[in-house]
Phi, psi and omega in degrees: 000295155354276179320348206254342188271324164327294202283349184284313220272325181308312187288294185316331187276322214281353199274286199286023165267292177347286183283341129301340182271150196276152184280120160267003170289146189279181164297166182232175202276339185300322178309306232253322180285310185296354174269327209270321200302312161352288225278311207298283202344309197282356192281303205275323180277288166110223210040245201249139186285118134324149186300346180283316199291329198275350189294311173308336190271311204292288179323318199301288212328324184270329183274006198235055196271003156266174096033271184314299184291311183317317172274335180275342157306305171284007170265316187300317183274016158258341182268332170289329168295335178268353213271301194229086179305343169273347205274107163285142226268303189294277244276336176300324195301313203275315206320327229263336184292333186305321225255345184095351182258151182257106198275145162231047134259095158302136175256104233186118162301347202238027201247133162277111188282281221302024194222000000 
């Protein structure tokens, strides 16, 4: 019985190391479309972010909690901006505020990911 509670706590230690050491892959653009695509209609329309789309914002928000992840995020959202040509300035600039989150990924065509 012992042994067998020995080898549970091992596998449990061994799990939450795992799942704790940080990832060094950046976020990726696929991450970044699949938070985002909700928004278009409010990107392209403009009015009020669904509830889906602030739900999307709220995940960039989580994925972008380096650097690393901040600039590969604002090179995806600049390449998505060019991407979708209807896609509006004001309303991409407010969304992160419409939505209640606070981003530190500008969402901007004109924003320098290298800084």
């Amino acid at each position: 019985m012992i042994k067998g509670l020995a080898i549970t706590v091992v596998a449990v230690l061994a799990v939450v190391q795992l799942l704790a050491r940080p990832s060094d892959a950046a976020v990726s653009c696929g991450q970044v479309d699949t938070a985002l695509t909700p928004c278009l209609t409010y990107l392209t329309k403009g009015g009020t972010p669904s509830t889906q789309c602030c739900s999307g914002v709220r995940s960039l928000k989580s994925m972008t909690g380096t650097k690393t992840d901040r600039q590969a995020a604002c090179n995806c959202l600049k390449q998505a901006a060019a991407r979708y040509q209807g896609i509006k300035d004001a309303a991409a600039a407010a969304l992160s505020q419409k939505c209640g989150v606070q981003l530190s990924v500008p969402i901007s065509r004109k924003t320098d990911c290298s800084k």
